[in-house]
BAZAMI-440174 format. One line per 8 residues: number of its first residue (from 1); their letters; for each residue x, y, z of C-alpha. Coordinates in nm, 4 decimals. Each point is the difference from the previous one (the first is absolute). Layout:
NUM = a = X,Y,Z; ...
END
This chain:
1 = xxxxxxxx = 0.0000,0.0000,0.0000; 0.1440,0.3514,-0.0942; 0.0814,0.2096,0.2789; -0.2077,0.3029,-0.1132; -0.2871,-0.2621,0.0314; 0.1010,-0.1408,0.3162; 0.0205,0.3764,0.1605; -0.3525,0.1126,-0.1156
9 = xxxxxxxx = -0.2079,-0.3054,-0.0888; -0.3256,0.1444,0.0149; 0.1295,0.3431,-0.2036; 0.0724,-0.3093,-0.2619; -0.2990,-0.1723,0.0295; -0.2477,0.3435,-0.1171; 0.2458,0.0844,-0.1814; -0.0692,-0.3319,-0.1810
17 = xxxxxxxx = -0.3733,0.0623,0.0474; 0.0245,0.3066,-0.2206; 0.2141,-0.1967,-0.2689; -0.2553,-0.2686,-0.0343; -0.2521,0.2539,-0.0773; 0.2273,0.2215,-0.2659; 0.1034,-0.3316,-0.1651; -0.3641,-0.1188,-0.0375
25 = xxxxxxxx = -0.0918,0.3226,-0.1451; 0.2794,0.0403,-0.2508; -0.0183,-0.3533,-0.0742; -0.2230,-0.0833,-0.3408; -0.3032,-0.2033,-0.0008; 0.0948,-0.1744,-0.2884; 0.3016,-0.1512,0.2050; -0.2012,-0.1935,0.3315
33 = xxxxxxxx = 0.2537,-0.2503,0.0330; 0.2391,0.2875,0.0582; -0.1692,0.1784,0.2217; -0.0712,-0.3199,0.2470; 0.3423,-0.0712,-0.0370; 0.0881,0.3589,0.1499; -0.2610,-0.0575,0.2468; 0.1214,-0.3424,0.1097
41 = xxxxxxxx = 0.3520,0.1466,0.0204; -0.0893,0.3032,0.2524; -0.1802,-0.2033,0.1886; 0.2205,-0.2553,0.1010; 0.2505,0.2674,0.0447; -0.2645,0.2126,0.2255; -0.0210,-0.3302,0.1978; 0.3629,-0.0561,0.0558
49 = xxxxxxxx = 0.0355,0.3181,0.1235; -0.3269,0.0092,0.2622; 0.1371,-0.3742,0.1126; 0.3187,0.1338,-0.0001; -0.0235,0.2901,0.2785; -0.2492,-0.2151,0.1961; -0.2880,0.1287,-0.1174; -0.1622,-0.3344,-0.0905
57 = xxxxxxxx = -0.3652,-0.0155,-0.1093; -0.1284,-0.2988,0.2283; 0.1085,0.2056,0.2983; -0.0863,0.3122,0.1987; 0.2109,0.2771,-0.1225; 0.3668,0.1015,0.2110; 0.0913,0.3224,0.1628; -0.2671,-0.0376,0.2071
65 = xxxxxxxx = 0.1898,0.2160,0.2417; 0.0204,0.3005,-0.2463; -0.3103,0.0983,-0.1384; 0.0718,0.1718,-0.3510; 0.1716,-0.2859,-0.1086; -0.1764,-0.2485,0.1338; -0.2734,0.1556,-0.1954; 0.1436,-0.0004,-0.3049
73 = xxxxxxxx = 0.1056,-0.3755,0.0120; -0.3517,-0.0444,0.0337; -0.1265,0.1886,-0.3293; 0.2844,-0.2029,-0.1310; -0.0980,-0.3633,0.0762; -0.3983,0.1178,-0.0582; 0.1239,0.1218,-0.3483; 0.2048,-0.3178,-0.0503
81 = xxxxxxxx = -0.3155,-0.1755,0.0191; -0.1991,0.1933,-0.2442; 0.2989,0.0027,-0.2385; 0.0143,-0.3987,0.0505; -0.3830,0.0282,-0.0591; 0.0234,0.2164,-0.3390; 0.3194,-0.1760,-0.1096; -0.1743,-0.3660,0.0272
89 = xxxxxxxx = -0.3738,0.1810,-0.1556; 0.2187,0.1318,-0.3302; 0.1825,-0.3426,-0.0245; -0.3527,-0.1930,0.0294; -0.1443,0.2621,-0.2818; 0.2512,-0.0556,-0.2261; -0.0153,-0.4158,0.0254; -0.3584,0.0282,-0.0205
97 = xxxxxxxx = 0.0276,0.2501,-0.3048; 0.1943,-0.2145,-0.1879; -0.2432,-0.3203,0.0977; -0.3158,0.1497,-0.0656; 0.0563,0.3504,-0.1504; -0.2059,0.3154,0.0743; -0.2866,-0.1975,0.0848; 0.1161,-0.1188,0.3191
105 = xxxxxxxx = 0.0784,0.3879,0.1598; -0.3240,-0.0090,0.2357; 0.1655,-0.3189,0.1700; 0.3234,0.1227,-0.0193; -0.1613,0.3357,0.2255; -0.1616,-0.2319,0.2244; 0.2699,-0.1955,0.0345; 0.2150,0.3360,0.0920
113 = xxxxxxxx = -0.2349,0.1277,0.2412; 0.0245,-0.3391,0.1894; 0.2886,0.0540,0.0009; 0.0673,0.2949,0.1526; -0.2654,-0.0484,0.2789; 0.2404,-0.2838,0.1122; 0.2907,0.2479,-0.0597; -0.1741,0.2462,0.2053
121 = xxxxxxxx = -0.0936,-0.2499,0.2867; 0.3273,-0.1787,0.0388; 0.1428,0.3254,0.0589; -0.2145,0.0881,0.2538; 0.0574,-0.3101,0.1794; 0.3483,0.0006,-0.0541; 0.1499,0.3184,-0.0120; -0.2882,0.2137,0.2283
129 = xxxxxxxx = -0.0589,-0.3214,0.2493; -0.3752,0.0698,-0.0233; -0.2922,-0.2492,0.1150; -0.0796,-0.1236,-0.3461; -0.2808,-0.2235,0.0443; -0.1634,0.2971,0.2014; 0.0554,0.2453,-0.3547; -0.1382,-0.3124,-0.1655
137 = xxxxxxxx = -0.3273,-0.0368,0.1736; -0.0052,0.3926,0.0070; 0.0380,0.0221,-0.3538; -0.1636,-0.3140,-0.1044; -0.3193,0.2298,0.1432; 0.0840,0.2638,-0.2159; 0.0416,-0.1996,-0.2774; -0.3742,-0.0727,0.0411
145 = xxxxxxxx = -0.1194,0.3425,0.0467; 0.2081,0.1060,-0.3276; -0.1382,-0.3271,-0.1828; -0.3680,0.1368,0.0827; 0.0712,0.3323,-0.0851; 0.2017,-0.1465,-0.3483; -0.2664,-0.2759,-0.0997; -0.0255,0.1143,-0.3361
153 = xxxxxxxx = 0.3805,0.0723,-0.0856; 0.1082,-0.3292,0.1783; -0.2637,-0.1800,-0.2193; 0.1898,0.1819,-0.3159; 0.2970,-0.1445,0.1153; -0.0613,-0.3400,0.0402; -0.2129,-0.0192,-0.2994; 0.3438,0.1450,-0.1803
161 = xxxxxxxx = 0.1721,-0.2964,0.1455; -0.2448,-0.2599,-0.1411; -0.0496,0.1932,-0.3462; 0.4383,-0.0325,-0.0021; -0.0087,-0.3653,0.1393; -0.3059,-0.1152,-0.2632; 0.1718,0.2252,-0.2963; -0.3515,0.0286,-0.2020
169 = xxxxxxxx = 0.2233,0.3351,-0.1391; 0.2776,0.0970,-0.0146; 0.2397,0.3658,-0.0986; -0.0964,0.1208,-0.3979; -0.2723,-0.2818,0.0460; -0.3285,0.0918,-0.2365; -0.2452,-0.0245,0.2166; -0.3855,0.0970,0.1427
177 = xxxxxxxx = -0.1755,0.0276,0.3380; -0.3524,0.0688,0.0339; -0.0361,0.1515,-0.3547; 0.3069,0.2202,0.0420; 0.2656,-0.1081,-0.2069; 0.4033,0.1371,-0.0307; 0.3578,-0.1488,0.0419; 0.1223,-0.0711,0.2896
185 = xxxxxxxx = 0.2480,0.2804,0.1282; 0.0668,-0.0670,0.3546; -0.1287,-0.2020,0.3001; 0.0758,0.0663,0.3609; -0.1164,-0.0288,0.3137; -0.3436,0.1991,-0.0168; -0.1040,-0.0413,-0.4046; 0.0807,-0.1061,-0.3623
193 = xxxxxxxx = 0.0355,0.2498,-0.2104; -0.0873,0.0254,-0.3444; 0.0980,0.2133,-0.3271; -0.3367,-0.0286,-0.2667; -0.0222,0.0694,-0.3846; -0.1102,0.3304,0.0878; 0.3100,0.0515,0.1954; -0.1688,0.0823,0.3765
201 = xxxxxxxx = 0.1138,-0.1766,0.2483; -0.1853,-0.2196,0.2155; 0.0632,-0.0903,0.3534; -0.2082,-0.2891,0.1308; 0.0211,-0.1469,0.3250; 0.1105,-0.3091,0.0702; -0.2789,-0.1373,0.2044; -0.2206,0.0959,-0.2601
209 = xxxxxxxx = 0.2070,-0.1716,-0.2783; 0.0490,-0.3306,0.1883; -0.4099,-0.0311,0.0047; -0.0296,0.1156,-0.3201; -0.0368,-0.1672,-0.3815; 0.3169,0.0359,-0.1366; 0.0951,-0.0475,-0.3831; 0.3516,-0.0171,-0.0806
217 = xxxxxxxx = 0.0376,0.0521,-0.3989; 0.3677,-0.0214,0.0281; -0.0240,-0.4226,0.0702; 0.1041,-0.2296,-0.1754; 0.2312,0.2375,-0.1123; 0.0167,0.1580,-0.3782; -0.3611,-0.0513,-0.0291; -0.2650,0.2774,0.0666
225 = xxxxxxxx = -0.4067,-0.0537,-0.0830; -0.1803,0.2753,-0.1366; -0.3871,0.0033,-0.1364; -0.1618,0.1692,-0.2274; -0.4023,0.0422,-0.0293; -0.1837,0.0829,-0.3343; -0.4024,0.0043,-0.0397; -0.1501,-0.0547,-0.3268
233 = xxxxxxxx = -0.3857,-0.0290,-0.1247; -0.2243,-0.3286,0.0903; -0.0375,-0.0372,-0.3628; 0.3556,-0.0925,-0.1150; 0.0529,-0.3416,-0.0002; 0.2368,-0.1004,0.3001; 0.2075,-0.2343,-0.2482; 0.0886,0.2802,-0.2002
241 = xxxxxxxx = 0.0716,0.2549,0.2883; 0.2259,-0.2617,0.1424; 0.1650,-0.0855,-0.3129; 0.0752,0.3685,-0.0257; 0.1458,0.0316,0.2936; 0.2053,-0.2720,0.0200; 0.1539,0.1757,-0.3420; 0.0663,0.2770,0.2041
249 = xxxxxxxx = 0.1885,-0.2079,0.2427; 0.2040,-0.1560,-0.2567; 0.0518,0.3539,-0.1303; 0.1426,0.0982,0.3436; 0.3965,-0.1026,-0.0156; 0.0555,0.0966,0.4046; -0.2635,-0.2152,0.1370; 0.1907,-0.3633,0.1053
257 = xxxxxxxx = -0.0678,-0.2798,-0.2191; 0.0145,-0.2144,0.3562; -0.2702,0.0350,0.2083; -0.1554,0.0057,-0.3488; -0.2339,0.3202,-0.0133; -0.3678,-0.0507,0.0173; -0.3271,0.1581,-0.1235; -0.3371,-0.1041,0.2597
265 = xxxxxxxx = -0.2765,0.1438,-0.0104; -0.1214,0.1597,0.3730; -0.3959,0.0977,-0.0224; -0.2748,0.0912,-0.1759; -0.2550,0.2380,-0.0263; -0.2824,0.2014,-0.1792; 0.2377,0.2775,-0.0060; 0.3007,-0.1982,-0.1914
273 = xxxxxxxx = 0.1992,-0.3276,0.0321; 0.3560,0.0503,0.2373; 0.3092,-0.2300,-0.1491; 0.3120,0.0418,0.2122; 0.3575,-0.0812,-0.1990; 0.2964,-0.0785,0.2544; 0.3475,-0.0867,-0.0321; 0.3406,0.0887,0.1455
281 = xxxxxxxx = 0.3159,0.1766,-0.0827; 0.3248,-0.0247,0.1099; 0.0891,0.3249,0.2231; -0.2651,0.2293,0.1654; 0.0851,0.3289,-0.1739; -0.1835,-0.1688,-0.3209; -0.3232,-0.0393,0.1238; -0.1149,0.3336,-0.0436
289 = xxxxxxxx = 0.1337,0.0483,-0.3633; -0.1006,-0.3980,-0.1132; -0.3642,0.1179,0.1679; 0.0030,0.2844,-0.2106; 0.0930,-0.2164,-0.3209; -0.1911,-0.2951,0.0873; -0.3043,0.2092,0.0162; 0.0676,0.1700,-0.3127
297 = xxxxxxxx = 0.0617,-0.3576,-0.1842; -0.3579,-0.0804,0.0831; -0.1415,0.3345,-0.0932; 0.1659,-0.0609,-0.3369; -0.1040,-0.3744,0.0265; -0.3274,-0.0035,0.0594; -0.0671,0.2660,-0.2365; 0.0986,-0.1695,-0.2485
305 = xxxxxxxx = -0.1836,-0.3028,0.0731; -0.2644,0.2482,-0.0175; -0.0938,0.0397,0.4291; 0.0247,0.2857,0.1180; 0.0639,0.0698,0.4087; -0.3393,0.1626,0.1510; 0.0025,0.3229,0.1555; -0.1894,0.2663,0.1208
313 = xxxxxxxx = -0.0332,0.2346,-0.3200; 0.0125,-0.2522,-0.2360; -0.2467,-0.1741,-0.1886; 0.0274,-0.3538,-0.0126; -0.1595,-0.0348,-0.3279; 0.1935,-0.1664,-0.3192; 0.1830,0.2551,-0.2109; -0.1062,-0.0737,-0.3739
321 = xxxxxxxx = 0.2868,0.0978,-0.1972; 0.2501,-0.2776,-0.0944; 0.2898,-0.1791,0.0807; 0.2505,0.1763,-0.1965; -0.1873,0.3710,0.0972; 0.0343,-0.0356,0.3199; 0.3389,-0.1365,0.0148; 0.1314,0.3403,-0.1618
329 = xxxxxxxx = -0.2304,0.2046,0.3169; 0.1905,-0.1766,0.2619; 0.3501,0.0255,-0.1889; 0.2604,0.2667,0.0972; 0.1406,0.0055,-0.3169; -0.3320,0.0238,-0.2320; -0.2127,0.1761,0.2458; 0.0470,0.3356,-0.1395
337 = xxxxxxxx = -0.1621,-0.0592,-0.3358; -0.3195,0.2053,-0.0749; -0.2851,-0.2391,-0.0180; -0.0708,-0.0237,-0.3691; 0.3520,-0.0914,-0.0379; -0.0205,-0.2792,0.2439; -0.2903,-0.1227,-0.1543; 0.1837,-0.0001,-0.3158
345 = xxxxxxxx = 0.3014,-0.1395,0.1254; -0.2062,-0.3074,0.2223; -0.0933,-0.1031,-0.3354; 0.3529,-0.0635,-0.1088; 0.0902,-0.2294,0.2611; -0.0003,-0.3853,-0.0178; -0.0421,-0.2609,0.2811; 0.2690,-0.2612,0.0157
353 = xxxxxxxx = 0.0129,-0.2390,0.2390; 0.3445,-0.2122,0.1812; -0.0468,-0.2593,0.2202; 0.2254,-0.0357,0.3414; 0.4122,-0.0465,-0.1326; -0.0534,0.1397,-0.3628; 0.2404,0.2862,-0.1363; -0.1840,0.3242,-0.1326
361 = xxxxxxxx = 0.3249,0.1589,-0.0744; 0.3334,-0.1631,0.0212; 0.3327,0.1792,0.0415; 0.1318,0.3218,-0.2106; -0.2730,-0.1109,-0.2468; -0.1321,0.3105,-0.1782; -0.3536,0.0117,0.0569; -0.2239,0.1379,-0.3415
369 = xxxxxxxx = -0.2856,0.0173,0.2625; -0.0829,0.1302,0.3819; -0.1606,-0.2128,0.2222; -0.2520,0.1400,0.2754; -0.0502,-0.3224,0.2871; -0.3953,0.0061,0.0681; 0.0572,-0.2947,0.2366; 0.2254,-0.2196,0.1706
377 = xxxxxxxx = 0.3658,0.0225,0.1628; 0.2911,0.0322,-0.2485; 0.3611,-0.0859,0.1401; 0.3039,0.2207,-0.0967; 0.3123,-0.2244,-0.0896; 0.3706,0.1841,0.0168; 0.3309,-0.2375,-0.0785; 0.2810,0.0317,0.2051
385 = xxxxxxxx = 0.3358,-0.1657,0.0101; -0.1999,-0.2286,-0.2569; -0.2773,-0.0815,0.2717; -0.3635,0.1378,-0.0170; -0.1879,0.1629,0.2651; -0.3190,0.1500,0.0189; 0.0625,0.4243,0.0156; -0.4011,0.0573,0.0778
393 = xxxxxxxx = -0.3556,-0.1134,-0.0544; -0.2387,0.1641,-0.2033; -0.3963,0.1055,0.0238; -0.2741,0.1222,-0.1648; 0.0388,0.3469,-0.2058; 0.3573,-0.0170,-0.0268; 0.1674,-0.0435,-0.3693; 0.2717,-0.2106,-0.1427
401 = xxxxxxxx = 0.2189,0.0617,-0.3325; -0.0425,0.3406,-0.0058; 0.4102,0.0241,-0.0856; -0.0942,-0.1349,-0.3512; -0.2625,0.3173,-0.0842; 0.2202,0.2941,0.1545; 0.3691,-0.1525,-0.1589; -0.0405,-0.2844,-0.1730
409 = xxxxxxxx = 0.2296,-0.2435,0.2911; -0.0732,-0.2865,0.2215; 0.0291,0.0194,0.3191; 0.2068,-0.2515,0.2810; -0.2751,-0.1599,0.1159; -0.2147,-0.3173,-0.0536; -0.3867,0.0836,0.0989; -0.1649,-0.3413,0.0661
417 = xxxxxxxx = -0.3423,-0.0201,0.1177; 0.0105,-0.1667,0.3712; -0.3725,-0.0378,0.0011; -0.1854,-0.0364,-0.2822; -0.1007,0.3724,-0.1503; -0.1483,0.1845,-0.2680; 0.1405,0.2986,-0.1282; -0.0948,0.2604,-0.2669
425 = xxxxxxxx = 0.1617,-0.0071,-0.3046; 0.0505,0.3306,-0.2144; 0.2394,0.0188,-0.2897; 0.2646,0.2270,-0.0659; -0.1151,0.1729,-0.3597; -0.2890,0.1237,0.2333; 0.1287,0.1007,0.2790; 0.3170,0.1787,-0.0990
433 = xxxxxxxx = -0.2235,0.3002,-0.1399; -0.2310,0.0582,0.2726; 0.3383,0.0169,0.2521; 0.1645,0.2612,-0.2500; -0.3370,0.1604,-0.0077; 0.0001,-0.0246,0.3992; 0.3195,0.1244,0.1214; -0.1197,-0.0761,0.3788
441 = xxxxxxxx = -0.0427,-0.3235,-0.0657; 0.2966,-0.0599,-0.1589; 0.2217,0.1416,0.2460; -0.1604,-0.1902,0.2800; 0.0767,-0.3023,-0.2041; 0.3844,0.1077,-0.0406; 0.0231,0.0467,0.3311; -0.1557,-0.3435,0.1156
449 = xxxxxxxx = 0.2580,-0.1109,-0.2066; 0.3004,0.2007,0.0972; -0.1015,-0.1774,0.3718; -0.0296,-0.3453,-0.1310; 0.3733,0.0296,-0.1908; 0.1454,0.1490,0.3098; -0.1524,-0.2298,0.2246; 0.1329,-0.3098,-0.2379
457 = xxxxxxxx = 0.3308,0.1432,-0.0009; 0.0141,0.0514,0.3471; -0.1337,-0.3898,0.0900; 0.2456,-0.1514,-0.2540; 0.3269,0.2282,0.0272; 0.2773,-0.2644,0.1714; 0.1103,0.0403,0.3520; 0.3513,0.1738,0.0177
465 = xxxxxxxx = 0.3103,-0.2500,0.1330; 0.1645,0.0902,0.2868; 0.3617,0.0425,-0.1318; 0.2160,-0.2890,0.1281; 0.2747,0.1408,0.2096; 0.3388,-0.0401,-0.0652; 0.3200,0.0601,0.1766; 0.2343,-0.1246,0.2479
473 = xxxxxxxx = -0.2366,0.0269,0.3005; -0.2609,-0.2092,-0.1680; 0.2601,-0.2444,-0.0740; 0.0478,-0.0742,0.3425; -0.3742,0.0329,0.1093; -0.0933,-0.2675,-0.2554; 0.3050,-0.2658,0.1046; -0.1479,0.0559,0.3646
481 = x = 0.3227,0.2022,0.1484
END
């Protein structure tokens, strides 16, 4: 033992005190292991020097016949106990951190304040020589008084420690209690604490969630349900609203092909017949944006199957135009013709039909002809590193080959029909006037198209090689010295 230490051990004991506090505040979170290594170190050290000088723990404190030191040797061995206490609490929290992860910090706090109350009682029987099993039975009768007073915190708590010892959640866990639903941010001792797709937060107590029905959308894991609702009229024929549907499904690329999604129908009424379609996708910031296209598939859908969803301003009475008329209303591209010139141009469009796994338009052929899918799913094919893979899916009132009327080129891509579909035909020697006569139309056309090359190009460019490194250095690293 150094002789500075041996002069003024309990000078070097704060002083050690105060060191243990600068080095866990200077010390990063991101190195633990470091910091209970510190901690570890300054203990011992604070021990050898109490032990040391006399000043031992299990004992009453020396200098009993001078009373300012005698004093301080007690704050000493009391603080000894407390810094065994936190010292033993940290190295607990960071074994159980590694073990069970965030999940397990309400028992890791329970487990500290345990802790300390023994700390804190040992001392007192050691170190202040006081009647313990008197402060026992006095504050055993506290202890009620407080657990009357506390009923509905204490129930909090222990409800925390079965929600973390039953795990129905878990941290950045998808989940929803009593309607309210959010991930899971935080849970301590009094509540769980949720962030929701509105981005609130919401604090719910623990009691309640531990009575509570809780859905957990984030188990099994990579797979999250969603649902959506559509009501049509009691006159459509259920076979064709489901057939429709399940187009849309098929249409709908982020939806999981396992669980395979489903089409049901839910009720019925004079009002209109309910069908629900539900599915899953892999990660739960798609299910608002695969809602949002799933719904618009079966707009598109069911339209052209000719249902149309009931509402509250709309008549649910058959339109009587045709097929190939209404196809242009409800097409962004064709839309903006006057009427006359839609009726004229409905009567230059031919019905063709492929059945599920036919080509309509193969690879950089150039098309003399645009096609306008009335029905159906159509599958995008892109080659890559001489593999195909399907690029996108399309629907109702979108076009294909119009590369062949604006420049007279093919495009990358192989359109197959993935259900079987009908499509409007409408040649080239007709249609190349009215888009020269209809510069709107034939810039939204170039532009569709300017997408759909840059889109290919971007799917199909190869992935840049990491350079292989060279040198002396990598020499060595690959012969293992």
């Amino acid at each position: 033992m150094p002789t500075f230490i041996a002069e003024h051990p309990m000078l070097c004991a704060l002083a050690l005190i105060f060191i243990d506090i600068a080095v866990w505040r200077l010390i990063s979170v991101n190195l633990a292991s470091w910091k209970l290594a510190a901690r570890l170190v300054i203990f011992a050290v604070f021990s050898a020097v109490l032990f040391n000088d006399g000043m031992n723990p299990m004992q009453l404190a020396p200098y009993a016949d001078d009373t300012t030191l005698h004093l301080a040797a007690t704050a000493l061995q009391i603080g000894w106990w407390l810094f065994a206490a936190r010292t033993l609490t940290v190295l607990l929290g960071t074994v159980m951190m590694q073990r069970v992860g965030h999940t397990g910090r309400l028992l890791q706090d329970l487990m500290g304040a345990v802790i300390f109350l023994i700390a804190i009682i040992a001392a007192m029987a050691y170190v202040l020589d006081l009647p313990v099993k008197g402060v026992l039975a006095t504050s055993g009768a506290v202890a009620i008084i407080v657990g009357l007073a506390l009923q509905s915190t204490l129930s909090d708590v222990f409800s925390g420690i079965v929600l973390n010892t039953t795990k129905p959640y878990q941290l950045d866990d998808w989940i929803s209690i009593d309607g309210t639903e959010g991930r899971v941010t935080d849970i301590d001792w009094r509540a769980t604490r949720l962030q929701t797709s509105q981005g609130s937060l919401a604090v719910i107590p623990n009691s309640l969630a531990a009575k509570a029905k809780i859905i957990n959308f984030s188990r099994p894991a990579d797979m999250f349900g969603l649902a959506v609702s559509l009501q049509v009229s009691p006159h459509a024929r259920p076979q064709t609203v489901i057939e429709a549907l399940e187009r849309a499904m098929l249409g709908c690329r982020p939806l999981l092909a396992t669980p395979a999604p489903s089409v049901a129908f839910k009720s019925s009424g004079s009002g209109g017949v309910e069908y629900e379609i539900s599915g899953f996708v892999p990660a739960m910031g798609l299910k608002r944006d695969v809602r949002n296209q799933l719904y618009d598939l079966a707009f598109r859908h069911l339209q052209a199957a000719g249902v149309s969803l009931l509402s509250a301003t709309e008549s649910s009475a058959p339109s009587l135009v045709s097929g190939a008329r209404a196809l242009l209303e409800r097409s962004p591209i064709f839309s903006t013709l006057r009427q006359e010139e839609k009726d004229t141009f409905s009567q230059n469009m031919v019905l063709q039909s492929f059945r599920s796994g036919e080509m309509i338009l193969p690879a950089g052929e150039v098309s003399d002809h645009l096609f306008i899918v009335a029905s159906g799913v159509v599958s995008v094919m892109l080659t890559k590193d001489g593999r195909k893979f399907e690029a996108g899916r399309m629907g109702p009132g979108e076009v294909i080959g119009e590369a062949g009327i604006l420049s007279d080129q093919g495009v990358p891509a192989d359109f197959l029909a993935k259900t079987y579909c009908t499509l409007y035909r409408v040649e080239k020697e007709y249609l190349k006037p009215c888009l020269d006569a209809r510069h709107d139309i034939s810039e939204a056309m170039k532009a569709l198209l300017d997408f759909r090359l840059h889109a290919a190009q971007t799917l199909t460019q190869a992935t840049p090689v990491a350079p292989v490194k060279t040198g002396f250095l990598q020499w060595l690293r690959n012969r293992g010295l």
